[in-house]
C-alpha positions as CSV (number, residue, x, y, z in Angstrom):
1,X,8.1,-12.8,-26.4
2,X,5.7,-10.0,-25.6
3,X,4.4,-8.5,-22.6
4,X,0.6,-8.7,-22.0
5,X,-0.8,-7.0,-19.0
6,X,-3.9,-8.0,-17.0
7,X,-5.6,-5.2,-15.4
8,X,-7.2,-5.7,-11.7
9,X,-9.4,-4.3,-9.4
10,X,-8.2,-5.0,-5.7
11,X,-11.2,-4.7,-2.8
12,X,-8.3,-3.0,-0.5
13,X,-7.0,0.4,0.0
14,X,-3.5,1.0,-1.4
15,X,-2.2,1.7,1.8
16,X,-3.0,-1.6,3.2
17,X,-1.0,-3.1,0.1
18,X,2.6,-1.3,0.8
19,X,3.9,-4.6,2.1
20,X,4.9,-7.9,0.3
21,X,2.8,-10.5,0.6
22,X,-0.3,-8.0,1.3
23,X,-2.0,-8.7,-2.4
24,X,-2.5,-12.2,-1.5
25,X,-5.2,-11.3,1.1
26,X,-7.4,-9.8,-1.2
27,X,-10.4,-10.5,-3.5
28,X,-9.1,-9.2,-6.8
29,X,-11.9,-8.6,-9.9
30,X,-10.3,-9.1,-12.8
31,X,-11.6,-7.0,-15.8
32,X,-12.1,-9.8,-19.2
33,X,-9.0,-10.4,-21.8
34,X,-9.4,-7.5,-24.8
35,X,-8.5,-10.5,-26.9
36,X,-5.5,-12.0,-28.7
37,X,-2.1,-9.8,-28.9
38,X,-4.1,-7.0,-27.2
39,X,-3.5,-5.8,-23.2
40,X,-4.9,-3.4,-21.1
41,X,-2.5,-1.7,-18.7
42,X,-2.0,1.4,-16.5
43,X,-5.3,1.7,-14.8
44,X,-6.3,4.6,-13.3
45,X,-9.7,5.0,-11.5
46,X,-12.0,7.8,-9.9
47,X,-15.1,7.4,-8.2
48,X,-18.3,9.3,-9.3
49,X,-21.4,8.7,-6.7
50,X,-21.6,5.0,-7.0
51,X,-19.6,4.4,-10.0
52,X,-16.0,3.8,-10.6
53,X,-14.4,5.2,-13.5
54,X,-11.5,3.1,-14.6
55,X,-9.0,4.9,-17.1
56,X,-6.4,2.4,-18.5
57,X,-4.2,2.2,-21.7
58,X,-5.4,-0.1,-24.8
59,X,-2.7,-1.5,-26.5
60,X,-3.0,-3.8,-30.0
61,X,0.6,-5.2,-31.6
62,X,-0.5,-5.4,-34.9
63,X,-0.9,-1.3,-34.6
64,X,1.5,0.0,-31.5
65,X,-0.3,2.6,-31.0
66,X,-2.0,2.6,-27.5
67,X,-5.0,4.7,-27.0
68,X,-7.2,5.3,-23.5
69,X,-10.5,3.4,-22.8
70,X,-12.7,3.9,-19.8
71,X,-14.5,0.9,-17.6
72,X,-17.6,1.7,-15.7
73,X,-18.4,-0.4,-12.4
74,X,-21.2,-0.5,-10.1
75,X,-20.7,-0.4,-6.6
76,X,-20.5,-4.0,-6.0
77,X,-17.6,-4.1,-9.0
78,X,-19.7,-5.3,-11.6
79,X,-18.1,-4.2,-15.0
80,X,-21.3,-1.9,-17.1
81,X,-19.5,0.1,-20.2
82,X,-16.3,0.0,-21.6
83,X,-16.0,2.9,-24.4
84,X,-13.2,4.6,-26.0
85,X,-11.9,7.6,-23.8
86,X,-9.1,9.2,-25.9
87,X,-7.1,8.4,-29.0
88,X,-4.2,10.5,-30.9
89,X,-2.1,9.7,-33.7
90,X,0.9,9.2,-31.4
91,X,0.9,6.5,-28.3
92,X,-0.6,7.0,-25.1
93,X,-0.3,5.7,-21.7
94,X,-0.7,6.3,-18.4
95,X,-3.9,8.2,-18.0
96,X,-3.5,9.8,-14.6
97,X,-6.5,11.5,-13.3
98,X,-6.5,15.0,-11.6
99,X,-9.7,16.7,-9.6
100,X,-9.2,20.6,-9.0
101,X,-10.8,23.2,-8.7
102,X,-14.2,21.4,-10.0
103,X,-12.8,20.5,-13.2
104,X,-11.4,16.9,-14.0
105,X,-8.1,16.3,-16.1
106,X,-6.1,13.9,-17.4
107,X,-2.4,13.4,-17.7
108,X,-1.6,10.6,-20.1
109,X,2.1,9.5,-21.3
110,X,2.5,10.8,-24.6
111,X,6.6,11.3,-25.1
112,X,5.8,9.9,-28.9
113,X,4.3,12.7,-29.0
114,X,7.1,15.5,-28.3
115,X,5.4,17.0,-25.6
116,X,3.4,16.1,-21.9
117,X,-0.8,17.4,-22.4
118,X,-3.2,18.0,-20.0
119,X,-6.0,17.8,-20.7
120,X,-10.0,18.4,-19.2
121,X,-13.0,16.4,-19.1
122,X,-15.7,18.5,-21.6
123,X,-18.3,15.7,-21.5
124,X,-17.1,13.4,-18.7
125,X,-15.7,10.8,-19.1
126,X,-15.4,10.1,-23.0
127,X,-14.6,13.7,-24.4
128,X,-11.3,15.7,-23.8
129,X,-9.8,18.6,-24.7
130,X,-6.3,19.5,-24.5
131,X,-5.6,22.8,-22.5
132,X,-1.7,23.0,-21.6
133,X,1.0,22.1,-22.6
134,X,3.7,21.1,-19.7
135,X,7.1,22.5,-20.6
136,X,9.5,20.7,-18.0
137,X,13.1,20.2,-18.5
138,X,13.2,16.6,-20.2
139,X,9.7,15.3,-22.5
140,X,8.4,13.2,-19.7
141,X,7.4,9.7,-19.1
142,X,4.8,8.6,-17.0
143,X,4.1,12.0,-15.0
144,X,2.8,11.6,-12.1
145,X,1.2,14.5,-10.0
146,X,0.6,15.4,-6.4
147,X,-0.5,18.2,-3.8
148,X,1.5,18.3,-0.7
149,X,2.3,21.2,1.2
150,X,0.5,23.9,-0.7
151,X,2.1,23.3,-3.9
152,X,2.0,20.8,-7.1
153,X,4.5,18.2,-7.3
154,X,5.4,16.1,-10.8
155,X,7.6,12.9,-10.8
156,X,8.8,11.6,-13.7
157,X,11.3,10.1,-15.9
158,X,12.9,11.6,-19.1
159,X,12.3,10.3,-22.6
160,X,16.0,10.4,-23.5
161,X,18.1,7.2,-23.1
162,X,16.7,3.5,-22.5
163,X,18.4,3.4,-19.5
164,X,17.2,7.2,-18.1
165,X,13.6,5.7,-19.0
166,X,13.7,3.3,-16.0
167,X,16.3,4.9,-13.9
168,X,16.3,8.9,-13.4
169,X,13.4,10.2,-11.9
170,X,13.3,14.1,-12.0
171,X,10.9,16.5,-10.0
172,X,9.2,19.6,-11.1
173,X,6.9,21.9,-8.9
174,X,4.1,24.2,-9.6
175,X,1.2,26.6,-7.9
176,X,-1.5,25.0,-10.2
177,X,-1.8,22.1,-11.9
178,X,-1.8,24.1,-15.4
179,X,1.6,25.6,-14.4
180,X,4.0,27.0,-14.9
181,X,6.2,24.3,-13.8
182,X,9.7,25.0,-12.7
183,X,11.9,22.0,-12.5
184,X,14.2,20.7,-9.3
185,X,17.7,21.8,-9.2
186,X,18.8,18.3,-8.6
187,X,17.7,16.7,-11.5
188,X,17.8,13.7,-11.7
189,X,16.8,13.5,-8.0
190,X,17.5,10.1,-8.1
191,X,18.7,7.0,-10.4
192,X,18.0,3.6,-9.5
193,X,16.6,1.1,-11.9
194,X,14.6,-0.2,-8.9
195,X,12.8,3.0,-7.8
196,X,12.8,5.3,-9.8
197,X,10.0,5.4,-12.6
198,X,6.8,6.4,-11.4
199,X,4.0,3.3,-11.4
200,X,0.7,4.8,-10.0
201,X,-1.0,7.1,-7.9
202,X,0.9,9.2,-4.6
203,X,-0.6,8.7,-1.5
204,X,0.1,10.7,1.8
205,X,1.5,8.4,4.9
206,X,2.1,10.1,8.2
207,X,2.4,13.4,6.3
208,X,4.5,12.3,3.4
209,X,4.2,11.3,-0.1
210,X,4.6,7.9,-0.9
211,X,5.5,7.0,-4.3
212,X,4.6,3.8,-6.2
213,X,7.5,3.1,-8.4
214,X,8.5,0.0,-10.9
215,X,11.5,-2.1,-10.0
216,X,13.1,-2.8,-13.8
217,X,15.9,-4.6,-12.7
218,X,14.7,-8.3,-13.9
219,X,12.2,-6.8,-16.5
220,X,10.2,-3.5,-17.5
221,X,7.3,-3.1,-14.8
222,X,8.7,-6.7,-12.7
223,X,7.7,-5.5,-9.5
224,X,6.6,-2.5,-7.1
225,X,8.4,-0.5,-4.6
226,X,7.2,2.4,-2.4
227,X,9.4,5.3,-2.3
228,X,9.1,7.2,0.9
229,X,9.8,11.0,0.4
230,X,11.6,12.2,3.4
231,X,12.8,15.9,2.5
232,X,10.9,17.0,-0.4
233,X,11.7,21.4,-1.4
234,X,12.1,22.9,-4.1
235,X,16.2,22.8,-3.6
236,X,16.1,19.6,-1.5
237,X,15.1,15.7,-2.0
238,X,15.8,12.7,0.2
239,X,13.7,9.5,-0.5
240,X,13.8,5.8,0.4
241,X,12.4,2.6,-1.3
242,X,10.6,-0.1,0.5
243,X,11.2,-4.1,-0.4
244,X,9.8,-4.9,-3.9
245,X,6.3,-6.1,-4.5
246,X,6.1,-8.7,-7.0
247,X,3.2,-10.3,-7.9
248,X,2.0,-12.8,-6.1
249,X,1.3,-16.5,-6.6
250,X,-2.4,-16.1,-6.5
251,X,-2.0,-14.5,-9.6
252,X,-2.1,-18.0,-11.6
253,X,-0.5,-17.0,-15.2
254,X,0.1,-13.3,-14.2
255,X,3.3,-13.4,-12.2
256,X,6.1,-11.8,-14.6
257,X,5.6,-8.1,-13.5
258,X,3.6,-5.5,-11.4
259,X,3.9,-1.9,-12.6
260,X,0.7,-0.1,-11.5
261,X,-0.8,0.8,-8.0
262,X,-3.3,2.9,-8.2
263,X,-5.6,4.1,-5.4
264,X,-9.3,5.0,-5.4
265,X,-10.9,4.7,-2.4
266,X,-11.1,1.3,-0.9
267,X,-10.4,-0.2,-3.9
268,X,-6.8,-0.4,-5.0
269,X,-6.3,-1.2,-9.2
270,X,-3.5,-2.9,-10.1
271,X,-1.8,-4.7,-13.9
272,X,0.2,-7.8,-13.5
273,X,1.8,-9.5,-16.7
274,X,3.0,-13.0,-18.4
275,X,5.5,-13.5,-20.8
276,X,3.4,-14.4,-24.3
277,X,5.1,-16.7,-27.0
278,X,2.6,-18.0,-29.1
279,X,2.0,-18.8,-32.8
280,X,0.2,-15.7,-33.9
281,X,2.4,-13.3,-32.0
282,X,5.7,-15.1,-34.0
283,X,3.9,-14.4,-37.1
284,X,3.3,-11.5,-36.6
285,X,7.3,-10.9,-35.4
286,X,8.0,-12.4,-38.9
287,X,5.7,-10.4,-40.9
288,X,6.8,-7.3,-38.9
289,X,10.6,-8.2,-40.1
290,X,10.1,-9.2,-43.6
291,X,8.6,-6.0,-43.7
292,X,10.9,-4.0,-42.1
293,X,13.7,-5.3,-44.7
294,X,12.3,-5.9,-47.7
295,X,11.5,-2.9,-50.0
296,X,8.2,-1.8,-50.9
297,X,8.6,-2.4,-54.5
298,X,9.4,-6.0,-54.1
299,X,6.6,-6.6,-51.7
300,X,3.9,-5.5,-54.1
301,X,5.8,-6.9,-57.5
């Protein structure tokens, strides 16, 4: 059974979607299928005059290797381009946008990789260039930044155990979004399989962060909660999560996981999933396993 994620473009801000029940009130564009046993998933979007920039991951099973493509929409949400945005040997995910100081970066989940880049937009938005590396305490997963309070703030999860993937979500802080970085004393700030690995972009409530995080408890990316940050320092951190929001009806086929909120401006993008058993993806399973076990000389005697 394999996940494939649907990525969605909903006409709302992402603060009027905090609540269950509040993605049922709204229009949601749905950008086409990639085709079979592919997905596109962790969108990210900024907006550009009158065009919307939509950063998401690419993801093929027959290779495993995800890579970053970017969407193009008019105004009125009409899709224009779609054109590869940035591929590395190793997997990537997660392409979180930064804007500072008149340059444009991105932030993508790399952990296959050893490491957590950041890179900058050369030739916006189809050419980057890695300019830092991030050295935090743990290789990260899904890094997400924010500025509050005159500093840089980075949430994440470590790439260590399966369970610390989905469960311990660690702070680091910074002056700049190039670092250095210098990592919370309470790490793991918090661990809670519910709330704890970051799933889209911060926003600022009443003065606080609020943090989209994935609920894993039924499945990876099932549903979202909103983490309210209540004492955030560089020695302190209290937090606490909302209900979940699962996906809802409306959704038709796409209601086995949410794992992405991610605000640009009044529009909100969002991925929802189904579980996929189908002929092609169990032959590829099998041909994957015979693979796996069957040495190389007696594949090609």
């Amino acid at each position: 059974m394999k996940d494939m994620w649907r990525v969605g473009l909903v006409q709302a801000p992402m603060a009027d979607l905090l609540k269950p029940g509040a993605l049922a009130q709204h229009p949601v564009t749905w950008i086409p299928d990639p085709g079979p046993l592919r997905f596109l998933a962790d969108p990210m979007g900024v907006w550009r005059g009158e065009r919307l920039y939509v950063f998401a991951e690419i993801y093929d099973y027959r290779d495993r290797v995800g890579a970053i493509e970017v969407l193009t929409f008019d105004a009125a949400l009409n899709l224009l381009s779609r054109e590869p945005a940035l591929k590395e040997p190793w997997h990537l995910s997660y392409p979180f946008i930064i804007e500072e100081d008149g340059e444009t970066y991105m932030l993508p989940e790399a952990h296959k990789s050893g490491r957590l880049t950041l890179y900058r937009a050369e030739d916006f938005p189809t050419k980057w260039t890695p300019v830092q590396t991030i050295e935090l305490d743990q290789v990260a997963i899904d890094a997400t930044p924010v500025f509050h309070d005159g500093r840089w703030w980075l949430f994440y999860t470590p790439a260590t155990t399966k369970a610390e993937k989905v469960s311990a979500l660690h702070v680091a802080w910074a002056d700049k979004i190039t670092g250095p970085w210098t990592p919370h004393v309470g790490n793991p700030v918090r661990f809670d399989r519910s709330s704890s690995r970051p799933g889209g972009t911060p926003i600022i409530v009443d003065g606080a962060i609020v943090l989209p995080m994935q609920d894993c408890r039924k499945t990876y990316g099932g549903a979202i909660r909103a983490l309210r940050v209540t004492i955030l320092t560089p020695d302190r951190f209290e937090a606490r999560a909302d209900e979940p929001i699962p996906p809802p009806p409306s959704f038709g086929r796409l209601t086995d996981g949410l794992h992405t909120l991610s605000a640009a401006g009044p529009v909100t993008l969002i991925d929802a999933k189904r579980f996929e058993v189908s002929p092609r993806s169990l032959a590829l399973d099998v041909r994957r396993e015979w693979t796996r076990r069957v040495p190389k000389r007696a594949r090609t005697a």
